[in-house]
N, C-alpha and C positions, 0 to 999 in steps of 0.2 A: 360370497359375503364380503362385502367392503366396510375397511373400518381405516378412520381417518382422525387425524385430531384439530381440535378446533384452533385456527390460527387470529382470532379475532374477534372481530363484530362491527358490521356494515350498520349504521344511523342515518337517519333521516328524521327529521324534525317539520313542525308542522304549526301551526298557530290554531288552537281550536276556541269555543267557544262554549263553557259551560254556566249552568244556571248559577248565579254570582259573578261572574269573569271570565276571563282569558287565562287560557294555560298553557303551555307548550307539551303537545304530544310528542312524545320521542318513539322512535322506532329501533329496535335494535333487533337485528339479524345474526345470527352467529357465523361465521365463514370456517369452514373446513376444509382441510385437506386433505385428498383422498388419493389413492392411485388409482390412475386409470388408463387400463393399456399400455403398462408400465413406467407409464410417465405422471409424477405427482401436480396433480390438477386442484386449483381453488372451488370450491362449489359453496352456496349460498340458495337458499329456499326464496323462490321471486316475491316480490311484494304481493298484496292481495290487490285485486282491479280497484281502481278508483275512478267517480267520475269527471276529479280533475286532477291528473298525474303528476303534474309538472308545478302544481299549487302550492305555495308557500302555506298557503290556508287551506285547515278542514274542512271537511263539507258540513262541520258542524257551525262553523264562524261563516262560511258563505251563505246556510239556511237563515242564521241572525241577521246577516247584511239584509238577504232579502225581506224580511219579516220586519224591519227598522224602514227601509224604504219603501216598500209598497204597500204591506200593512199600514204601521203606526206613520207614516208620510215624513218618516224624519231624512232630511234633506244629509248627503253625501258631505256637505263642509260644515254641516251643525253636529253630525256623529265621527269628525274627525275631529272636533273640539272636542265632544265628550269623553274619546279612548284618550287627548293629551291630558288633560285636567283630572283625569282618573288614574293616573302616572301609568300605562299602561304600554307598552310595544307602538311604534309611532306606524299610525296607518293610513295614509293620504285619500284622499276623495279621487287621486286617477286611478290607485292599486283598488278603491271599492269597486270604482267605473267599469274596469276591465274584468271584476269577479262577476258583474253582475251582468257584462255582455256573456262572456262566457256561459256564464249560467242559463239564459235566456236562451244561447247559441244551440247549447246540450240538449236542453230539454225540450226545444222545441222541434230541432234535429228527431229525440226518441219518441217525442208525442206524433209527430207526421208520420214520419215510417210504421208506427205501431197501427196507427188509423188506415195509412192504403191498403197495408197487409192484412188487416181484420176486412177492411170493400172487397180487396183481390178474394178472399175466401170465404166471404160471407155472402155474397153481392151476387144478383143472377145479369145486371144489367151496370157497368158503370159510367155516370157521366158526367164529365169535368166543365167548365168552360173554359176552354183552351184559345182564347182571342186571339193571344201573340203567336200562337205554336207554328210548327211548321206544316203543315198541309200538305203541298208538292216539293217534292226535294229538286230545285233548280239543275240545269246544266252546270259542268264544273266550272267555266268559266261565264255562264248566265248571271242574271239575277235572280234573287230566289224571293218564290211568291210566299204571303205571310196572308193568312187571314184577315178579315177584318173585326 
């Protein structure tokens, strides 16, 4: 039985996007100290997985970016007007640029791998067009031949 007391609380904050506004998600963790192998050790419960870790912004503000841009066609420096003018958290058309490669990066990253994985196990025959691939693997100091 291990029993430890709480020395804290580890935060993390987050910019999310709710229907009327912007809010600040805060995250609060509690840190405990416990013994372990008789030496008194910090322990904290890991965050839950996200699909962007390292984001100032929820995935509930990055879903509105995208739904502002590619839905309703509203342009990255006409919705950086509208968060100023709204007195709102200052959020620039490069910090959208980069949520919404990411975005793009992620998901299209999990939509690829989901689809070959489903061909690989569904599929009695599969066939790509591999133009550029490699075909014959050259000599190490050859040239190596490339389809046409």
């Amino acid at each position: 039985e291990r029993t430890g007391r709480r020395i804290g609380f580890e935060e993390a904050r987050q910019l999310m996007y709710v229907r009327g506004g912007f809010r600040v998600l805060v995250r609060r963790v509690a840190k405990y100290e416990v013994e372990l192998h008789g030496e008194p050790r910090a322990l904290c419960q890991p965050s839950p997985p996200s699909l962007f870790p390292k984001a100032l912004a929820h995935g509930s503000l990055i879903a509105h970016l995208a739904i502002q841009k590619f839905v309703l066609d509203v342009p990255h420096h006409r919705y950086e007007q509208f968060v100023m003018t709204a007195g709102h958290e200052r959020l620039d058309r490069a910090t959208m640029g980069r949520y919404m490669e990411q975005l793009g990066n992620t998901l299209g990253a999990t939509v690829v791998t989901a689809m070959l994985d489903d061909a690989r196990t569904t599929c009695a025959v599969l066939s790509t067009d591999a133009t550029g691939a490699l075909i014959q693997p050259g000599k190490k100091d050859g040239p190596v031949k490339r389809g046409c």
